[in-house]
NUZAVO-491652 format. One record per residue (C-alpha): x, y, z. Coordinates in steps of 0.02 Angstrom, whole numbers. Layout:
<vexkols>
+--------+--------+--------+
:      X :      Y :      Z :
+--------+--------+--------+
:      X :      Y :      Z :
...
+--------+--------+--------+
</vexkols>
This chain:
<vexkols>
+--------+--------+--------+
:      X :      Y :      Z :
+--------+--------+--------+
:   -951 :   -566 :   -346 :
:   -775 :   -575 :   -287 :
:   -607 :   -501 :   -372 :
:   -445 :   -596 :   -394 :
:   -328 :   -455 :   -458 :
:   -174 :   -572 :   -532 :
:    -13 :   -474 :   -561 :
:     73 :   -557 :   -675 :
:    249 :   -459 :   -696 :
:    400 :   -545 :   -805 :
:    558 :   -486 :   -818 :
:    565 :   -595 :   -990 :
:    680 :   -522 :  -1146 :
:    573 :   -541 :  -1298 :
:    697 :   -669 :  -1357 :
:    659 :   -794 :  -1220 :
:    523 :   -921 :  -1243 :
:    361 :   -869 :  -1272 :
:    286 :  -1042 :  -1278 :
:    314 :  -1055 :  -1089 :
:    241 :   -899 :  -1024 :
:     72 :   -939 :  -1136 :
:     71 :  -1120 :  -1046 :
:     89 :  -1064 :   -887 :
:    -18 :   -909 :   -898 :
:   -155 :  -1017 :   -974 :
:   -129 :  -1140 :   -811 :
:   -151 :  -1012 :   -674 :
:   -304 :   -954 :   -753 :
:   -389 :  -1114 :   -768 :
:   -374 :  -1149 :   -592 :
:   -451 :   -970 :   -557 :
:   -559 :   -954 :   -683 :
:   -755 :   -956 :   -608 :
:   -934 :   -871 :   -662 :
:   -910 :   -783 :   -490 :
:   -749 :   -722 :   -488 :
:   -687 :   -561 :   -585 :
:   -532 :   -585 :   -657 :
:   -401 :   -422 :   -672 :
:   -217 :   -473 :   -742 :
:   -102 :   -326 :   -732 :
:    101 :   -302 :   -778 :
:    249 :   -287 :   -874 :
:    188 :   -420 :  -1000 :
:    331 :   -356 :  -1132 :
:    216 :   -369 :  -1296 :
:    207 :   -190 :  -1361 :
:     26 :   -183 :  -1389 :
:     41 :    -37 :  -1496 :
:    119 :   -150 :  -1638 :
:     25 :   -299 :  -1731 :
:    150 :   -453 :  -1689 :
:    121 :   -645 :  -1675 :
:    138 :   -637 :  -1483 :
:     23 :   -527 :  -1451 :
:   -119 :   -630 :  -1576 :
:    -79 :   -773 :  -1469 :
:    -94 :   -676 :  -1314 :
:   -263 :   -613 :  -1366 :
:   -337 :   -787 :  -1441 :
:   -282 :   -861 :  -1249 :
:   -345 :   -712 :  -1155 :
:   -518 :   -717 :  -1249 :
:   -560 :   -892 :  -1198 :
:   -586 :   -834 :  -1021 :
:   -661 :   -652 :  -1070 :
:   -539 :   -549 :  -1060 :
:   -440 :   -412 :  -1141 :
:   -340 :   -276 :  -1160 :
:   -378 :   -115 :  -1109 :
:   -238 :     10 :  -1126 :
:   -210 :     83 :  -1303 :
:    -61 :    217 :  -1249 :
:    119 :    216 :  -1226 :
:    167 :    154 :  -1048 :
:    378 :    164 :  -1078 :
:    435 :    320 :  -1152 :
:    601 :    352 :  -1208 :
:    705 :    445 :  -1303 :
:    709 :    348 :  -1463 :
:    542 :    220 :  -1414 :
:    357 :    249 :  -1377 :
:    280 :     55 :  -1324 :
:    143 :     -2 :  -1230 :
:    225 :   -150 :  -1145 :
:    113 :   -147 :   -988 :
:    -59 :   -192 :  -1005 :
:   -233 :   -238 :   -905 :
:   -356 :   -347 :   -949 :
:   -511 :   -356 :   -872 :
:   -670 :   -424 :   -923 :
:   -769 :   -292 :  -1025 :
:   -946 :   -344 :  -1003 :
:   -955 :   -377 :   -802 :
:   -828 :   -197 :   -804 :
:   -926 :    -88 :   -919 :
:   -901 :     57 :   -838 :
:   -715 :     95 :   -813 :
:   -575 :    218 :   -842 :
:   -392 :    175 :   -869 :
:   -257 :    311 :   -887 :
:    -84 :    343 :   -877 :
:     10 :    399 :   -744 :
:    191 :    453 :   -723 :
:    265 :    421 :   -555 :
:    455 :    461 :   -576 :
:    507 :    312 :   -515 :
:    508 :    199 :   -652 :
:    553 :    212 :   -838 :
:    386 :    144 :   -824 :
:    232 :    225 :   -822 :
:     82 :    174 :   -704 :
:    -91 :    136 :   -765 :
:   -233 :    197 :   -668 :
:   -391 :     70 :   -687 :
:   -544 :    156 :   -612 :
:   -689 :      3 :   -607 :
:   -861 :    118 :   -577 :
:  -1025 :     52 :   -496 :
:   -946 :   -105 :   -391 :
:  -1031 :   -132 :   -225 :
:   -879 :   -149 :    -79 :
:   -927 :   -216 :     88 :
:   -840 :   -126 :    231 :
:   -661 :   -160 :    269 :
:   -635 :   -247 :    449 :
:   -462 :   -182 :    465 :
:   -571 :    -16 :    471 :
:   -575 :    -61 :    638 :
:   -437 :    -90 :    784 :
:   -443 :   -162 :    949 :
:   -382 :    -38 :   1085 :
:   -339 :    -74 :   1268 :
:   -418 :     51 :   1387 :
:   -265 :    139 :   1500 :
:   -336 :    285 :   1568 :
:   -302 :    380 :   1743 :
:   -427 :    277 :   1823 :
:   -392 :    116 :   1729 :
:   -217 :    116 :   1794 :
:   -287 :    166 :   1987 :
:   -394 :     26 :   1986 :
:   -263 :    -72 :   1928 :
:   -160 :    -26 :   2062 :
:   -279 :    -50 :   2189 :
:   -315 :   -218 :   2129 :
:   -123 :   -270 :   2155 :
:   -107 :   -189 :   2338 :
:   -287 :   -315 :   2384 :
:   -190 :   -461 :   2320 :
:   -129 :   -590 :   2422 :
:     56 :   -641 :   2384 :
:    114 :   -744 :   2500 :
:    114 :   -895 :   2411 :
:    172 :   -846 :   2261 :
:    328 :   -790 :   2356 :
:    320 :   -957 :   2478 :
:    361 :  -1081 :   2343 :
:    518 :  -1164 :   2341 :
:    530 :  -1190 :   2144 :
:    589 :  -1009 :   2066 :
:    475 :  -1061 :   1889 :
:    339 :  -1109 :   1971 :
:    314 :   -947 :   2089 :
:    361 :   -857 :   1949 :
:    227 :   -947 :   1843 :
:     92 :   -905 :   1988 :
:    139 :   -719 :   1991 :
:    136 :   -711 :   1806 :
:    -54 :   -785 :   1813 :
:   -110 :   -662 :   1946 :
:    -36 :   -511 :   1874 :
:   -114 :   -530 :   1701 :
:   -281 :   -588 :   1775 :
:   -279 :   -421 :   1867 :
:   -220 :   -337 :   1715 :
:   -330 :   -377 :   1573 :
:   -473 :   -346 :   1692 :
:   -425 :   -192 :   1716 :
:   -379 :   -131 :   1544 :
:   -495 :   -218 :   1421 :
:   -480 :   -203 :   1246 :
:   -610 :    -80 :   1159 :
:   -677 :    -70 :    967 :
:   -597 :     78 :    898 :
:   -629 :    159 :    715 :
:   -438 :    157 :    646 :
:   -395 :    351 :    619 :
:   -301 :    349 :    435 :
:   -269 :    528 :    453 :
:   -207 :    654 :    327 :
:    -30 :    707 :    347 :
:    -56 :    873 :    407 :
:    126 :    926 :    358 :
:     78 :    948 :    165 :
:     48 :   1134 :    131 :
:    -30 :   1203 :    -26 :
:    144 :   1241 :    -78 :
:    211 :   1088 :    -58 :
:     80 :   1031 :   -178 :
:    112 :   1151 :   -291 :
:    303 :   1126 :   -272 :
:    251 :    936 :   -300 :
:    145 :    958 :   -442 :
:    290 :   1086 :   -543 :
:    408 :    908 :   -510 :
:    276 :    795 :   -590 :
:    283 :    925 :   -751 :
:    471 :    932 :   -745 :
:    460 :    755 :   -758 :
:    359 :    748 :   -901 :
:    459 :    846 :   -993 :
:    642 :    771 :   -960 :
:    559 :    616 :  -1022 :
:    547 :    682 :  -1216 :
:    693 :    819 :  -1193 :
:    872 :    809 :  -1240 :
:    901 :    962 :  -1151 :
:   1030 :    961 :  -1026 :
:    995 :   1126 :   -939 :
:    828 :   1066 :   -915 :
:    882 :    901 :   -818 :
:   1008 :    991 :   -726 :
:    860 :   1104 :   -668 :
:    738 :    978 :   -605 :
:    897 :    890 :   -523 :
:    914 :   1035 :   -424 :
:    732 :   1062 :   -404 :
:    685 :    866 :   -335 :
:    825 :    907 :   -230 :
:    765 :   1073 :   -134 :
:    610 :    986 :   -140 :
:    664 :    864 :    -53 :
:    746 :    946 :     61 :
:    603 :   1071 :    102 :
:    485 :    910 :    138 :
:    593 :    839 :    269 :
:    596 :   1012 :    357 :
:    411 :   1027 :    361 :
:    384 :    861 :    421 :
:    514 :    901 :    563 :
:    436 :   1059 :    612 :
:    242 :    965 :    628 :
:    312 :    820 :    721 :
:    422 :    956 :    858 :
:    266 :   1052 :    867 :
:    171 :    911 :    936 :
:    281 :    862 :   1054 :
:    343 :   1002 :   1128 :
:    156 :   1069 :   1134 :
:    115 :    903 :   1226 :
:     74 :    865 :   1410 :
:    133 :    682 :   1397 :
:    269 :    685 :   1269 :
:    304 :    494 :   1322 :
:    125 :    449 :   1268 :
:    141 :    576 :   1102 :
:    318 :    500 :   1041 :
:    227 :    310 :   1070 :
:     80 :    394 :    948 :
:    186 :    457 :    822 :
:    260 :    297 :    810 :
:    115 :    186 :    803 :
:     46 :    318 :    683 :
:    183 :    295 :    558 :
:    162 :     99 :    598 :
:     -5 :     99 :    532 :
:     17 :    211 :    379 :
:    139 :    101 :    316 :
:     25 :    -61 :    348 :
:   -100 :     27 :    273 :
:     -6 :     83 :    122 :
:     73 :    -97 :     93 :
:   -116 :   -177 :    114 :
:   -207 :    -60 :    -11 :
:    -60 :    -49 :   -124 :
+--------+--------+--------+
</vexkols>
């Protein structure tokens, strides 16, 4: 069975027309709408589904033609004055019998997330597990080397016409090249960022409280403290990262090689992070 995760977010007022975002809801999900395919619709849907209301009895009566429903039953936008549930999930209950779905507050949003945990789901392997690698080695590069010095150049550099010597050299020189250095299947190395200390995830964990609490506080000492405190947090996160990162290039024997590592290494975090997102 397949998943098609649909993420529908709106940035709607509730006095805009509701009409139109049932109609075209109710058209997307006809066209993916199969026996074989597990729907998941997650957002800002802006129907406080802790409140009885007209729009979300509509929502529901559509939604429950093609199985689904809602499955979050606590406040996702906190305020001072308001307590809704205006983001939602809606999954279908009997193929996802065994799930979890909690809260989770993020600080970046007067939003909070919603964890949905789907238990007992078979996932085949990920091929971007995997990543092709070119072999460059110190004997790689001899041969290569070698293999240029045995060449014959002459006419390559006999031609009259500048492209099309440049053309022939061009063919030879990768020829010799990806002989040389072949690409190899490598298992793709999502490591852990070894900069993170157990008090830095204490430190980060103490925020995540602070957090909580500004949300249902009036008190202004206690925002001025965790202003302070995100901030020296901040602050001692950047140095820690700079400390791992001069530590493993100064205690490096090719620091050209080790800078081109880091890079690609932050390269593929970020990929990786934007993919599984």
């Amino acid at each position: 069975m397949k998943f098609f995760i649909f993420y529908a977010y709106t940035d709607r007022p509730p006095t805009s027309n509701y009409t139109n975002f049932q109609r075209l809801l109710e058209s997307i999900l006809t066209q993916l709408f199969s026996n074989t395919t597990n729907l998941i619709i997650c957002g800002d849907i802006n129907i406080d589904y802790l409140k009885t209301s007209n729009y979300k009895f509509q929502l529901d009566c559509l939604l429950a033609s093609y199985n689904l429903s809602s499955i979050v039953d606590f406040p996702t936008r906190i305020t001072g004055n308001t307590s809704t549930a205006i983001d939602n999930i809606f999954i279908h209950r009997i193929k996802n019998n065994d799930y979890t779905v909690e809260p989770m507050i993020n600080g970046l949003s007067d939003h909070d997330a919603q964890i949905l945990v789907l238990c007992n789901i078979n996932v085949s392997n990920q091929e971007t597990s995997f990543a092709r690698k070119r072999i460059i080695n110190s004997d790689t590069v001899a041969q290569f080397k070698l293999k240029l010095s045995h060449e014959n150049w002459s006419d390559t550099f006999a031609g009259e016409n500048i492209d099309v010597s440049f053309q022939g050299f061009l063919n030879t020189y990768l020829r010799i090249f990806y002989h040389c250095f072949p690409y190899k299947k490598v298992l793709n190395n999502y490591s852990k960022k070894a900069w993170i200390t157990k008090g830095i995830k204490i430190s980060c964990q103490w925020e995540r409280d602070l957090y909580k609490l500004c949300k249902t506080s009036h008190d202004s000492n206690l925002k001025y403290y965790y202003k302070n405190y995100t901030k020296i947090l901040a602050d001692v996160i950047k140095t820690a990262k700079r400390k791992h990162y001069n530590k493993l290039y100064s205690c490096s024997k090719n620091k050209v090689k080790t800078m081109w590592n880091l890079l690609g290494q932050k390269q593929t975090n970020m990929i990786t992070r934007m993919k599984y997102s």
